[in-house]
BAMARVEX-886632 format. One line per field, with one value per residue (C-alpha): x, y, z; residue number from 1; chain. Coordinates in steps of 0.1 Angstrom, whole numbers, plus 5000, padded with zeros to 4 digits. Example, Ala and Ser with C-alpha at 12.3 -4.5 7.8 and 13.67 -1.06 7.14 Angstrom:
! residues 2
xx: (5123  5137)
yy: (4955  4989)
zz: (5078  5071)
resi: (1  2)
chain: (A  A)
//
This chain:
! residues 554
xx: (7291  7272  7292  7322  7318  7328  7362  7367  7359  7382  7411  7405  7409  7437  7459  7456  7467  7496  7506  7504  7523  7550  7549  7557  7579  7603  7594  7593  7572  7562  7528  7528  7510  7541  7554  7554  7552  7526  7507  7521  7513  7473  7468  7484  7455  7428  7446  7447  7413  7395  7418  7407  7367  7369  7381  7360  7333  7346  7343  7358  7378  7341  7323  7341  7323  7288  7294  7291  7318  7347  7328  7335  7372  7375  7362  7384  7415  7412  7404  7439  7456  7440  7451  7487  7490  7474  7496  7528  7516  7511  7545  7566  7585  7569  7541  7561  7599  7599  7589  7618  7641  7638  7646  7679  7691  7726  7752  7775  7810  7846  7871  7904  7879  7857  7885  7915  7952  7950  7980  7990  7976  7941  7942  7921  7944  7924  7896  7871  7880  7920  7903  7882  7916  7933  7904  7906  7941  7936  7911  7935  7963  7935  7937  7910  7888  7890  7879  7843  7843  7847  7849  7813  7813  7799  7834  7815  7839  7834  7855  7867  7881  7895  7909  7892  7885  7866  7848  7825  7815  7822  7796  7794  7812  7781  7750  7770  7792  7759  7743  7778  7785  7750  7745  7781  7771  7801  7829  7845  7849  7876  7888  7910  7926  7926  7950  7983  7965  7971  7942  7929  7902  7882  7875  7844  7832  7804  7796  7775  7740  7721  7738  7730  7741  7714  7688  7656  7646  7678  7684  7690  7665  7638  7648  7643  7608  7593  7605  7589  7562  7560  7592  7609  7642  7665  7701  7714  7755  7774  7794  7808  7806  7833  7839  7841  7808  7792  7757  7736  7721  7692  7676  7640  7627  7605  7585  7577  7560  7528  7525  7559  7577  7608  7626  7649  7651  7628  7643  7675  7669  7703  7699  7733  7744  7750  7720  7695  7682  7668  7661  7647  7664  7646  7672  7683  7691  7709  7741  7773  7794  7767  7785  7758  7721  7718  7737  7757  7734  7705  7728  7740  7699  7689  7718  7704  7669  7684  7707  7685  7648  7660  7635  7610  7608  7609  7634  7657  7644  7644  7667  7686  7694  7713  7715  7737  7741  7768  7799  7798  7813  7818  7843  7843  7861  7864  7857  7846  7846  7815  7815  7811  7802  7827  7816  7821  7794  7793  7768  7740  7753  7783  7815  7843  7850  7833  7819  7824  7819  7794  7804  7775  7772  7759  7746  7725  7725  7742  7750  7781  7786  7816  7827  7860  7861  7885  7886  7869  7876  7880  7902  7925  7923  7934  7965  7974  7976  7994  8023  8029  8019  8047  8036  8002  7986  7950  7938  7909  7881  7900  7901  7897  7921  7931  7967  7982  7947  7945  7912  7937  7927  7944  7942  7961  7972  7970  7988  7964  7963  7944  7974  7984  8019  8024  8004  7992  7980  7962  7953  7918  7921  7954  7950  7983  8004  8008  8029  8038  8049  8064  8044  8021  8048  8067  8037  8030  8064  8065  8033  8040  8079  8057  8030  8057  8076  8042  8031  8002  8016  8040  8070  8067  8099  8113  8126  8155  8174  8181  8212  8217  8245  8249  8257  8232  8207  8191  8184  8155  8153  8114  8104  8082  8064  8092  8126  8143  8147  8166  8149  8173  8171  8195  8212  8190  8168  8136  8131  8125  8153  8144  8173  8164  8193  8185  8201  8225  8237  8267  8243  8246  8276  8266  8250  8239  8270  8280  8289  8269  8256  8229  8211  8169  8138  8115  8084  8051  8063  8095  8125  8135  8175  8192  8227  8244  8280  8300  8303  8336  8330  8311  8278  8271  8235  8247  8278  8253  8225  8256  8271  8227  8228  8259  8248  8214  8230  8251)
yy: (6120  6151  6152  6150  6177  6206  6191  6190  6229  6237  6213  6233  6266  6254  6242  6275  6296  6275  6275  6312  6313  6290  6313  6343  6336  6316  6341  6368  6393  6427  6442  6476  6483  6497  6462  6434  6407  6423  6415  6380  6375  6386  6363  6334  6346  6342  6311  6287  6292  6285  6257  6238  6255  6237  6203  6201  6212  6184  6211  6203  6226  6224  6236  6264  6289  6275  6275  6314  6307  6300  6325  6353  6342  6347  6383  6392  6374  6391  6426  6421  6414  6442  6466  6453  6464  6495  6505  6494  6512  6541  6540  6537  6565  6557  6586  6597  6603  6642  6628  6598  6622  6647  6626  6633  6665  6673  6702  6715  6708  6721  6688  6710  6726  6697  6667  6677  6658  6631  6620  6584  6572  6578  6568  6533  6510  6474  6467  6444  6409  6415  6428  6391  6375  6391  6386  6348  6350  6362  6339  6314  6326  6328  6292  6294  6307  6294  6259  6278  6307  6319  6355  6369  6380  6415  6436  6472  6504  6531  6555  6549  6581  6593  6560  6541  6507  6476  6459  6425  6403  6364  6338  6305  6279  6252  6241  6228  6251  6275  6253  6251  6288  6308  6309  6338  6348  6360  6368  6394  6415  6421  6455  6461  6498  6500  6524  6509  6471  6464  6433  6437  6407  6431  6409  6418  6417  6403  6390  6397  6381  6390  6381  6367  6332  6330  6308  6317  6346  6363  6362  6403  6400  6382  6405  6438  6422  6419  6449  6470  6447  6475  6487  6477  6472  6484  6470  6458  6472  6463  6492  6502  6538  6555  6537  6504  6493  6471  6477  6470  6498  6493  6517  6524  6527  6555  6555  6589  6581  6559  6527  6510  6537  6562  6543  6566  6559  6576  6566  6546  6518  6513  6476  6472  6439  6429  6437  6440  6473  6496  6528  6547  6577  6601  6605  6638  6629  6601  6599  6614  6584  6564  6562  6545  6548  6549  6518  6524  6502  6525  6558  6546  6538  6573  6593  6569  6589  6620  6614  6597  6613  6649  6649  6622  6581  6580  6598  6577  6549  6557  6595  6597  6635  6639  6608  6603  6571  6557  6534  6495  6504  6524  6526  6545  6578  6593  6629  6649  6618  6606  6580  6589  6570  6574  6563  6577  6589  6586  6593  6563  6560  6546  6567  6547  6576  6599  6627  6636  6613  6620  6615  6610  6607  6576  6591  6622  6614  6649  6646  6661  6662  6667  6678  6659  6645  6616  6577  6552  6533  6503  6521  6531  6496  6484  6510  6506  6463  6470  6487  6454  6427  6406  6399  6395  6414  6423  6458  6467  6491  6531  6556  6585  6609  6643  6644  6679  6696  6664  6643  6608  6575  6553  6517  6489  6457  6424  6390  6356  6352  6387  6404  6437  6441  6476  6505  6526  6561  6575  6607  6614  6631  6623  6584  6580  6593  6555  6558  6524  6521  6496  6521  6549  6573  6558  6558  6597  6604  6591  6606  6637  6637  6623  6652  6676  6658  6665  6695  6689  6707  6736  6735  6760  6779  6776  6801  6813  6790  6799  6790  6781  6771  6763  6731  6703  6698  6669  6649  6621  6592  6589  6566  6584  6564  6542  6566  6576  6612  6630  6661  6684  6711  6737  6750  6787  6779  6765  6753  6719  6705  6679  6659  6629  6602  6589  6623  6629  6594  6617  6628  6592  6609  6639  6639  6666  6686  6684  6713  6717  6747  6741  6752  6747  6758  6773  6752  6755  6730  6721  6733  6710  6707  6706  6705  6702  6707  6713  6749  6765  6750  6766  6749  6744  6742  6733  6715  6691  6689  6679  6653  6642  6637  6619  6592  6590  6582  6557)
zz: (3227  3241  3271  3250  3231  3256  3261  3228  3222  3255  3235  3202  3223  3244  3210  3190  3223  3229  3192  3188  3224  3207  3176  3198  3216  3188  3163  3188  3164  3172  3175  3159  3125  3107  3107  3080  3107  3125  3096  3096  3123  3120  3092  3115  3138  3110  3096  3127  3138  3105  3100  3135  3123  3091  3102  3134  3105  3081  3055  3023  2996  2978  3007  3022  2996  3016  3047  3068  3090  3069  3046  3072  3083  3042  3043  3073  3055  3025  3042  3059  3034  3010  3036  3034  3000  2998  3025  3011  2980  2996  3014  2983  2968  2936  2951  2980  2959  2970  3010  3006  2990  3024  3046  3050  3047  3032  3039  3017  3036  3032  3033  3049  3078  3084  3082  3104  3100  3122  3141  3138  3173  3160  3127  3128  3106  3112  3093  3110  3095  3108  3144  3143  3135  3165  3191  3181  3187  3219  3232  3217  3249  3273  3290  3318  3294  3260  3264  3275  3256  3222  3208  3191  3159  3166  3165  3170  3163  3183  3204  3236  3259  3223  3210  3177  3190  3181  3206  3213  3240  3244  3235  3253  3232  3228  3250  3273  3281  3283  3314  3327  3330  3325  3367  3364  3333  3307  3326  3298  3265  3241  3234  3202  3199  3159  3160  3179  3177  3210  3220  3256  3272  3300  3328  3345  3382  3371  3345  3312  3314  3285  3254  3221  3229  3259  3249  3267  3284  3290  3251  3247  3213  3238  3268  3245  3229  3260  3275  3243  3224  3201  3193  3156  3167  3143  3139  3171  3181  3214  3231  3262  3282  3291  3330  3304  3314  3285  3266  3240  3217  3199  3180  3170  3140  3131  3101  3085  3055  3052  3071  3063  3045  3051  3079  3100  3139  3169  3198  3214  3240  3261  3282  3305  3292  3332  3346  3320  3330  3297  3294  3260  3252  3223  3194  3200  3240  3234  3256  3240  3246  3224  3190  3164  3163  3130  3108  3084  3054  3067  3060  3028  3019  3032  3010  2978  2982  2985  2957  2929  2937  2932  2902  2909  2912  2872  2863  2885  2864  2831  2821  2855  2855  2883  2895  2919  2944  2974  2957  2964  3003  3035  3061  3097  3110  3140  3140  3173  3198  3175  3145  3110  3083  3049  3015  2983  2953  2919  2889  2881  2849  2862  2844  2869  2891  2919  2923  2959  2994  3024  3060  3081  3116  3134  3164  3151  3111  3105  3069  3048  3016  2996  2960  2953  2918  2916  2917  2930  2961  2943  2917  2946  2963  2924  2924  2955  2947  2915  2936  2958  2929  2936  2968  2960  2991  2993  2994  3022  3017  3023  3048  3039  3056  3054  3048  3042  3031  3003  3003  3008  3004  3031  3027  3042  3022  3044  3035  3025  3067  3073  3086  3079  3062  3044  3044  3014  3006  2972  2958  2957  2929  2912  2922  2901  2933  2949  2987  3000  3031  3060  3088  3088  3095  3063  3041  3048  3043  3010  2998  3011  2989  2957  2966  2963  2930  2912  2918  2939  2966  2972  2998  3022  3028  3058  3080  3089  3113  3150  3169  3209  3225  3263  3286  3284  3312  3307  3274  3272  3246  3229  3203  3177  3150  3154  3155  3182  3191  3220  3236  3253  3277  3280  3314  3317  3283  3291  3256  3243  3211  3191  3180  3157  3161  3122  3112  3142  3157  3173  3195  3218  3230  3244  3283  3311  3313  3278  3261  3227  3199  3178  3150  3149  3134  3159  3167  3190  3215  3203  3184  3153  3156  3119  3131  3157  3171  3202  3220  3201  3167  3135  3132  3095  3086  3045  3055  3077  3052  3023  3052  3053  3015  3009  3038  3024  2984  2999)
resi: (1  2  3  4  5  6  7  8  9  10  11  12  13  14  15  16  17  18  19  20  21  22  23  24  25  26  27  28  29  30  31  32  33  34  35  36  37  38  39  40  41  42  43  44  45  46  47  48  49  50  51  52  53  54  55  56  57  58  59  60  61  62  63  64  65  66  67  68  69  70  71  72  73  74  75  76  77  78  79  80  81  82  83  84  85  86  87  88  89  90  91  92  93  94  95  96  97  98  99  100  101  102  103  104  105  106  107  108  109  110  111  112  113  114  115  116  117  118  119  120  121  122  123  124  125  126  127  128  129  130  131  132  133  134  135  136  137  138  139  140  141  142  143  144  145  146  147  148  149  150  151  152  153  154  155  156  157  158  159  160  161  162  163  164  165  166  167  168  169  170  171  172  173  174  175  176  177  178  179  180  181  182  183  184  185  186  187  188  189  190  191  192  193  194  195  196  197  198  199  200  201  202  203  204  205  206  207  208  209  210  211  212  213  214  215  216  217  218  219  220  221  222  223  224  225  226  227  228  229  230  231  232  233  234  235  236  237  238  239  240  241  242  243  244  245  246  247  248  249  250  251  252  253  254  255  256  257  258  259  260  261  262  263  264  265  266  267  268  269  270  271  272  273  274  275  276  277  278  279  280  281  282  283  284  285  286  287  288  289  290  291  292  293  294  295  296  297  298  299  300  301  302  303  304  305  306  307  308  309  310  311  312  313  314  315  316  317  318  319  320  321  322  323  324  325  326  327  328  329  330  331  332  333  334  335  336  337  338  339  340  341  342  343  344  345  346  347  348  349  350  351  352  353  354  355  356  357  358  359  360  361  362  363  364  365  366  367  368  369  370  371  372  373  374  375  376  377  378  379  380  381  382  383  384  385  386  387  388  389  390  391  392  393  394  395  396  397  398  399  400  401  402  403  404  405  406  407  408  409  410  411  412  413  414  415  416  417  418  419  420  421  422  423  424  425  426  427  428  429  430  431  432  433  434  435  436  437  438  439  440  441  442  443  444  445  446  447  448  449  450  451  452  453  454  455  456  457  458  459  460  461  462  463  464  465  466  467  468  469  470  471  472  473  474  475  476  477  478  479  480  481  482  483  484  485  486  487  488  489  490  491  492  493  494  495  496  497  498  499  500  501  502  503  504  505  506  507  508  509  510  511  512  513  514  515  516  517  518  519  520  521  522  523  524  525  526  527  528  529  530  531  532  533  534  535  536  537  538  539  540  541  542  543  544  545  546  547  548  549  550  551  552  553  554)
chain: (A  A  A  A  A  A  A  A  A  A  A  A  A  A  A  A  A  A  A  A  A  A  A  A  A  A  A  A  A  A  A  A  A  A  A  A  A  A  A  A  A  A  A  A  A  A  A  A  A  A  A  A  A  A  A  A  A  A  A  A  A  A  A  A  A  A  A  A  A  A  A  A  A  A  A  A  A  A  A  A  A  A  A  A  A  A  A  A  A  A  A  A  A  A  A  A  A  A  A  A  A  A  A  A  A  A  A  A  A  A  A  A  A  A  A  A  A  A  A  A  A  A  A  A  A  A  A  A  A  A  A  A  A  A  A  A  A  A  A  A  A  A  A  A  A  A  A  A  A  A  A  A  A  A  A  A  A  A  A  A  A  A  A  A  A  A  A  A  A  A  A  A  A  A  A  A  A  A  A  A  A  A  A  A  A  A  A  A  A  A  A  A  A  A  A  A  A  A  A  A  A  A  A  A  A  A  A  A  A  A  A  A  A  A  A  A  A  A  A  A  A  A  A  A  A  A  A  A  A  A  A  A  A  A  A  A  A  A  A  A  A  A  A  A  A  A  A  A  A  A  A  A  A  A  A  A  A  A  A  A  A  A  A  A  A  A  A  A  A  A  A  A  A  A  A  A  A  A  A  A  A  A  A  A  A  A  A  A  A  A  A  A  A  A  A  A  A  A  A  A  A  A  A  A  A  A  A  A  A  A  A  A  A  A  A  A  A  A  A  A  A  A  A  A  A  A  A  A  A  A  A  A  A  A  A  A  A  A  A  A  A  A  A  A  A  A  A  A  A  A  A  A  A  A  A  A  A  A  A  A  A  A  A  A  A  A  A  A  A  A  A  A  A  A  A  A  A  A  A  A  A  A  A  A  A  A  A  A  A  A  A  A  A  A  A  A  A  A  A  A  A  A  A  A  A  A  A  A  A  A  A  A  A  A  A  A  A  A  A  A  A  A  A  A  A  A  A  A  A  A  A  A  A  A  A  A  A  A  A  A  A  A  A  A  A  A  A  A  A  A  A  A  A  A  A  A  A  A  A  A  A  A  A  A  A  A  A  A  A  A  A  A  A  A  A  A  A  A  A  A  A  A  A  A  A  A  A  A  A  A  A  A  A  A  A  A  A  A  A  A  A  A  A  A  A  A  A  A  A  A  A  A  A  A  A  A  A  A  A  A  A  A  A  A  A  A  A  A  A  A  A  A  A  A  A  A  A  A  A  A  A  A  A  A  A  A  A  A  A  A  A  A  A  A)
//
């Protein structure tokens, strides 16, 4: 029995390191005080040991209060757990509001200066439930590869050399498929452009190694742990650089007040999703191309502080002067080659409409806010439902665009299978004005004539037409946002002439060589043609605009 006991201890010793090794690396739990786990994870520490004490001991429920061993892990047990909630006490904004409600500061912004027009090859249109339904459709065509692959759920938006695009990697389809395959690695990403919807799968040299479908240590959660014990990751976003090159962002938190209080983010880790390699960037040097550091959730908590703690924790309890909180959503908008965060604000006391909207910027948390009274997104999704109620289409969460110096809620209406089928736009502020349209081009049109019925916005008068006449020199078809326009060149006249075939079909008759007058409105880059005729005959601006009408009625 004597010689036996040794082993024993060694076998006591042996079990509670391999279990907390087990726990760690499952569980995967970071070491650094600011962090509820961390404390977990201590009391697992105090836990085991007396547990494996007490029943070498034999020590019963009745005897722990006797016995000095179990009566220190006690002490130390309780001690770690007092801590605990003296420090989450002292990191709540019950006694730190006026700390929680600084930590974000807010400008004061001008909509028409800091929102420019948007042409319709950058305005995002897919949401990211339509851009899962297309990658699945794409993986669907891709033969060689969908039988071991399958698209992850991930769908980041970020910009991409100026374009608004969704992005995620594969996952391997099942265990299987993972011992089959893990040796290359994922051999590609898909890319969706959100403006045009074109779906692109990026094959890779080689291929992506650290994923979130790897199961041991290239796992990118596991490969990031150990790599940083200490770091609290925060919310974990794929992207690609601007050579197409895929990585994984993960920010850092930071905490700024107490021991678990006022979570905003330190530092950025960027790991190369090929070859694992990491590198921690400080906030303020992360990479341009980097679009979100800070998540959107964590945006929309930061802007709650600032908006409700204004004059301390209680009164955002109990009177709520000037209460003001985020709607029940956000959306994404590409301003500057950087991502901004888009929701709108309303009072606590919840009077059905807003007060303004805040865009805030993912990479650098530079804050805007704005004072647009009008509806609420979900009063806008409602109108623009009501207008296409027949064909019972569902309304996702709005853009908010700038669309002829008009705060403009832009929203497109999908079918029960996810796709989208009409486009809508809504006045901020007069959510009554209701566009629908087959295309973005058709939509804006619409707006803009119902903009004009009511009032909201003046026509500016034109100016006086200008004539040319001369021989063709060359004439080019173009498609824009779906009609076709000619743009000629005159023999001597190095200007441009738009000619749009929807008002002038004649024009499929004229070529280089033809003789022809026309009549324009001067442009930067191009002259707007608004009637045309051949060389000898009187060009009639009203007699063409009359011809316009009468075609139009009919």
């Amino acid at each position: 029995m004597k010689q036996g006991k040794p082993i024993k201890k060694g076998w006591l010793v042996v079990m509670i390191l391999v279990a907390l090794a087990l726990y760690y690396y499952m569980a995967l739990p970071v070491i650094n005080i600011h962090a509820a786990e961390t404390w977990v994870f201590l009391v697992i520490l105090i836990i085991l040991p007396a547990g494996f004490y007490g029943r070498k001991k034999r020590i019963g429920i009745r005897e722990i209060r006797q016995d000095k061993g179990m009566r220190v892990f006690g002490g130390i047990f309780l001690a770690v757990v007092a801590a605990y909630l003296i420090g989450s006490l002292l990191s709540s904004p019950i006694i730190n509001a006026k700390k929680y409600q600084k930590l974000m500061a807010v400008e004061k912004g001008t909509f028409s200066k800091d929102v420019e027009e948007l042409s319709f090859d950058k305005i995002p249109l897919l949401d990211r439930d339509t851009a899962e339904i297309l990658g699945d459709r794409k993986m669907g065509s891709m033969v060689d590869m969908v039988s071991q692959f399958e698209a992850d759920n991930i769908y980041s938006q970020i910009n991409y050399k100026g374009n608004p695009v969704r992005v995620t990697p594969l996952r391997y389809a099942s265990w299987i498929k993972w011992l089959t395959n893990r040796s290359e690695g994922i051999p590609a990403y898909i890319r969706i452009n959100m403006a045009d919807q074109t779906t692109e799968l990026v094959k890779l040299e080689k291929g992506i190694r650290y994923t979130t479908s790897e199961h041991f240590n290239r796992n990118i959660y596991r490969h990031l742990r150990f790599a940083h014990p200490t770091y609290i990751y925060g919310e974990l976003s794929f992207e690609i650089d601007e050579r197409g090159v895929p990585y994984w962002i993960a920010p850092v938190k930071k905490y700024n007040i107490g021991l678990f209080g006022g979570e905003t983010i330190g530092k950025v880790v960027l790991c190369n999703a090929i070859t694992g390699e990491t590198k921690t960037y400080a906030i303020d040097k992360v990479p341009q191309w980097v679009d979100r550091a800070y998540s959107a959730d964590m945006l929309v908590k930061l802007f709650d502080y600032h908006g409700t703690l204004k004059h301390g924790f209680f009164n955002s309890i109990l009177s709520q002067k000037d209460c003001l909180e985020t709607t029940d959503g956000y959306n994404y908008l590409a301003l500057d080659d950087d991502v901004w965060m888009y929701t709108g604000v309303t009072s606590v006391n919840g009077d059905q409409s807003n007060v303004g909207f805040v865009l805030s910027n993912q990479r650098t948390m530079e804050t805007k806010y704005y004072e647009v009274e009008g509806a609420t997104e979900s009063a806008a999704m409602s109108s623009a439902e009501g207008q296409v109620q027949h064909l019972k289409y569902q309304a996702t969460f709005p853009l908010l665009l700038n669309i002829s110096d008009e705060p403009t809620y832009f929203i497109a209406l999908k079918d029960e299978a996810g796709l989208v089928k009409k486009y809508a736009m809504v006045n901020v502020q007069k959510y009554q004005i209701v566009a629908i349209g087959d295309s973005v081009s058709q939509c804006q049109e619409e707006y803009l004539s119902l903009l004009f019925r009511d009032g909201v916005k003046k026509e500016e008068p034109k100016g006086e037409a200008e004539q040319a006449s001369g021989t063709i020199e060359a004439a080019a078809a173009v498609v824009l946002d779906g009609n076709t326009h000619y743009y000629l060149t005159l023999q001597g006249d190095d200007r441009i002439y738009d000619v749009a075939v929807q008002e002038f079909p004649e024009i499929i008759r004229y070529q280089a060589g033809s003789p022809v007058t026309l009549e324009y409105q001067p442009g930067e880059k191009v002259n707007q043609v608004t009637a045309l005729g051949e060389t000898g005959q009187e060009v009639s601006r009203a007699e063409t605009e009359k011809e316009q009408t009468a075609d139009k009625k009919e």
